[in-house]
C-alpha positions as CSV (number, residue, x, y, z in Angstrom):
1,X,14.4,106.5,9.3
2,X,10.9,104.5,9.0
3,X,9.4,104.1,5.4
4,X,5.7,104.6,4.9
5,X,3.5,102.1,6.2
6,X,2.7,100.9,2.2
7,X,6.3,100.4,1.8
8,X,7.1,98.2,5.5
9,X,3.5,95.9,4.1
10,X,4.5,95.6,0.3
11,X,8.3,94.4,1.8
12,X,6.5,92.1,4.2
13,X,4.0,90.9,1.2
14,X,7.6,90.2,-0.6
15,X,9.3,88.5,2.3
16,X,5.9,86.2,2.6
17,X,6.3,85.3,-1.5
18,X,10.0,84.4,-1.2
19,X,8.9,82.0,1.7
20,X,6.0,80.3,-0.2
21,X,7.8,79.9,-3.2
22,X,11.2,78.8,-0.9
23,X,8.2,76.1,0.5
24,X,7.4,75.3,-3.2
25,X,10.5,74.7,-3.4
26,X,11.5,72.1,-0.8
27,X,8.2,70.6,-1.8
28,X,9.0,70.0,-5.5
29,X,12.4,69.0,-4.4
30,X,11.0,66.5,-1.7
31,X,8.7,64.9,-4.3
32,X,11.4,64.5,-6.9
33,X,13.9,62.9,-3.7
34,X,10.9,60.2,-3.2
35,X,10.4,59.1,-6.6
36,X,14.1,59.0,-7.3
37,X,14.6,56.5,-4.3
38,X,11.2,54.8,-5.4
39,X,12.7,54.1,-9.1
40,X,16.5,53.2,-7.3
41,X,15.0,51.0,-4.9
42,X,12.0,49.4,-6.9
43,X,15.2,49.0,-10.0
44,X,17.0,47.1,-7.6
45,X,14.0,44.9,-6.5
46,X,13.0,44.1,-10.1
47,X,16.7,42.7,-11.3
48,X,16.5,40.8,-7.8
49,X,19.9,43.5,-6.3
50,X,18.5,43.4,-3.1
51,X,20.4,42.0,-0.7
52,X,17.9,40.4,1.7
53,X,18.8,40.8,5.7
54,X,17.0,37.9,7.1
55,X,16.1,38.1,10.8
56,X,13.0,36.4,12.9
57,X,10.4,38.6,12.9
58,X,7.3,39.0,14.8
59,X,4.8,40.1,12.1
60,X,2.1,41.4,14.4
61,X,4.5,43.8,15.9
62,X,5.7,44.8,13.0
63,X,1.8,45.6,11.6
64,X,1.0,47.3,14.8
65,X,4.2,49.7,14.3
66,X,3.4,50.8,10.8
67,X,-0.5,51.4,12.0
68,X,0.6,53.6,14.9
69,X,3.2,55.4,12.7
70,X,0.2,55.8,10.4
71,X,-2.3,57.1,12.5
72,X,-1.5,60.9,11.4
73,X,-2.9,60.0,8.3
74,X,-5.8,58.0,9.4
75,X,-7.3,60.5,11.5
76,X,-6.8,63.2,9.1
77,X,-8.4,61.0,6.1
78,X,-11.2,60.4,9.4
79,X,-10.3,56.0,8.9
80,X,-11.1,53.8,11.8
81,X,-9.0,51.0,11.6
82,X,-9.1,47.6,12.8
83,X,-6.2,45.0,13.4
84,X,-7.4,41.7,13.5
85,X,-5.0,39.2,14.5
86,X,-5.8,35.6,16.7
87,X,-2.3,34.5,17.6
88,X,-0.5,37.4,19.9
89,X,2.8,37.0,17.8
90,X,3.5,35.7,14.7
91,X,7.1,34.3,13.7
92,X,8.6,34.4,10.0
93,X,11.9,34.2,9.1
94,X,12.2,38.1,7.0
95,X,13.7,41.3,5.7
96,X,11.9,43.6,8.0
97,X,12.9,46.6,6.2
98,X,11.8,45.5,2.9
99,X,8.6,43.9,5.0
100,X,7.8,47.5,6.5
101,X,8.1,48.8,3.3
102,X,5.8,46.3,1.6
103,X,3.2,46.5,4.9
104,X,3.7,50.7,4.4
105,X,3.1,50.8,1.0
106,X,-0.7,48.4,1.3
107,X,-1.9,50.9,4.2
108,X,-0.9,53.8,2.0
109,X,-2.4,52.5,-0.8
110,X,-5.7,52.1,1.3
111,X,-5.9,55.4,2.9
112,X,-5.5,56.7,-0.8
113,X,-8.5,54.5,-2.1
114,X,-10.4,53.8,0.9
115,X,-11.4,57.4,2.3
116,X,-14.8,56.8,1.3
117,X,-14.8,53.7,2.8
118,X,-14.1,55.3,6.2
119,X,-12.7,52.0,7.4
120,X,-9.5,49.9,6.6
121,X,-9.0,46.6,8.2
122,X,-6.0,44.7,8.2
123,X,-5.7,40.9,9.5
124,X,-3.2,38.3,9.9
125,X,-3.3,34.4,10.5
126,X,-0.8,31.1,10.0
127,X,-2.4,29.0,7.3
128,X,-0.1,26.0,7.2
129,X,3.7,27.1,6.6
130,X,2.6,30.1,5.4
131,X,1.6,33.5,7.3
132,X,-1.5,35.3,5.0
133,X,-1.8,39.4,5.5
134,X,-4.9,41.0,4.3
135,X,-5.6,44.9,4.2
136,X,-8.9,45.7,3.1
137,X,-10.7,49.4,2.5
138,X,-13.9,49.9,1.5
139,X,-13.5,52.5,-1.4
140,X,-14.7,52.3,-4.7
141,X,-14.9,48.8,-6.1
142,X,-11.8,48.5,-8.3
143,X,-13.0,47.2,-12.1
144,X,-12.0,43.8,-13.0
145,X,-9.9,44.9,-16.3
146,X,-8.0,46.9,-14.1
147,X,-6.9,44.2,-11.5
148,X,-4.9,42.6,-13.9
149,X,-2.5,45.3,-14.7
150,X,-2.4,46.5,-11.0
151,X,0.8,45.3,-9.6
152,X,2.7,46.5,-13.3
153,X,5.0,49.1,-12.2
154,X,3.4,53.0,-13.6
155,X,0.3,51.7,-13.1
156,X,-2.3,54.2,-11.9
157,X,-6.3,53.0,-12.0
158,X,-9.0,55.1,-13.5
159,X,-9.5,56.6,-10.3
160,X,-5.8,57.6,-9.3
161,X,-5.6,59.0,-12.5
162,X,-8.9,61.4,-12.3
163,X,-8.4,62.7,-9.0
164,X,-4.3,63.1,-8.5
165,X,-3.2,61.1,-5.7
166,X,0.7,61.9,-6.0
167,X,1.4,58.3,-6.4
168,X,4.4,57.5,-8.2
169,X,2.5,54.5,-9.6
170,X,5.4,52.2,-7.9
171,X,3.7,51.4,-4.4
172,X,1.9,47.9,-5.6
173,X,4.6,47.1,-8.3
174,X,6.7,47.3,-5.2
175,X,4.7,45.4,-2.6
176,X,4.6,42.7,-5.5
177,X,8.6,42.6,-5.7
178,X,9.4,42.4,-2.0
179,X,6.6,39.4,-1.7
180,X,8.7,37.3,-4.7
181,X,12.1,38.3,-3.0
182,X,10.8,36.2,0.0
183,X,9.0,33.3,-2.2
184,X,5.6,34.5,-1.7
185,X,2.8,36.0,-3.5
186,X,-0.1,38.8,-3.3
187,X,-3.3,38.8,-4.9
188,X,-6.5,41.3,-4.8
189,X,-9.7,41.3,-5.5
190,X,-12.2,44.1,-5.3
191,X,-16.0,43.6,-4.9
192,X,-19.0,44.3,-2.7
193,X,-17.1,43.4,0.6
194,X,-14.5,45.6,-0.2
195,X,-10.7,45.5,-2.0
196,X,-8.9,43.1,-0.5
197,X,-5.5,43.1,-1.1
198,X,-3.8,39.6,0.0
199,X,-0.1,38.6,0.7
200,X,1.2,35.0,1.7
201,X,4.7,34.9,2.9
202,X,6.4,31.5,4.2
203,X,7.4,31.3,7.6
204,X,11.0,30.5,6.8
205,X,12.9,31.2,3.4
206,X,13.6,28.1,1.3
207,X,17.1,27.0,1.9
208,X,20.0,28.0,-0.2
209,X,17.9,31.1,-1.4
């Protein structure tokens, strides 16, 4: 009851095209699920939505989480990465899912623009009532017209937009909302030393906020 040999291969050839396209699939599907939470999510940041769940938070711990969870991706893009912190713990007064979000989205950001680099650092120090965050990679130096429209939501640099980096072109427009939502800031500025992206958070949320 066995067909020829030609016939078992060209059904097996068939069976393998039904499962790449089936992984296609899932894959288009996937990317359309992420950028349909991105736009919900970063919608409700920008008209201020977001509930905030404060909780004390130790910041350090919460860096060192989202660089293990990352390391996948650092040894694949071959990154060495350095934490650089002098306290052992560092308290603020947080969301820290919208904070692991905002800490997510920086090292992704990084990894994306920094692979030439080889290297991302990220550090963290208590400068008055504030608690300052800096991730830096060593990519290509990001041009100065270009760092003014950065944190506008769609954004994509020169370089995102020559070599496709799936970006949705929400991470930074994000990272910029979560900051305000907790009364603080982020800056970045790109040059010889690297692109240094900056974010200064108070250590506890202005009352009646």
């Amino acid at each position: 009851g066995h067909g020829p040999a030609w016939q078992n291969s060209l059904f097996e050839d068939n069976a393998e095209f039904g499962l790449g396209m089936t992984l296609a699939q899932n894959a288009i599907r996937g990317r359309l699920e992420q950028l349909t939470n991105e736009l919900f999510g970063f919608v409700k940041l920008e008209h201020k939505e977001m509930q905030l769940h404060l909780g004390k938070l130790d910041m350090v711990q919460l860096m060192e989480q989202m660089l293990d969870e990352m390391t996948p991706s650092f040894v694949k893009n071959e990154l060495q990465v350095e934490f650089l912190h002098a306290e052992h713990a560092i308290f603020l007064e947080a969301d820290g899912e919208l904070l692991a979000r905002l800490f997510g989205n920086l090292l992704n950001n990084a990894v994306k623009y920094g692979k030439e680099g080889k290297q991302i650092r990220a550090s963290m120090e208590k400068e008055g009532e504030y608690v300052v965050t800096r991730v830096i990679n060593y990519g290509r130096i990001i041009p100065k017209q270009e760092l003014d429209h950065i944190f506008q939501k769609f954004y994509r640099t020169e370089q995102s937009r020559s070599r496709d980096t799936g970006g949705t072109g929400l991470g930074l427009a994000i990272v910029q909302q979560i900051a305000e939502l907790h009364h603080g800031q982020v800056r970045v500025k790109s040059d010889l030393q690297g692109t240094v992206f900056e974010v200064e958070l108070p250590v506890g949320m202005p009352k009646g906020k």
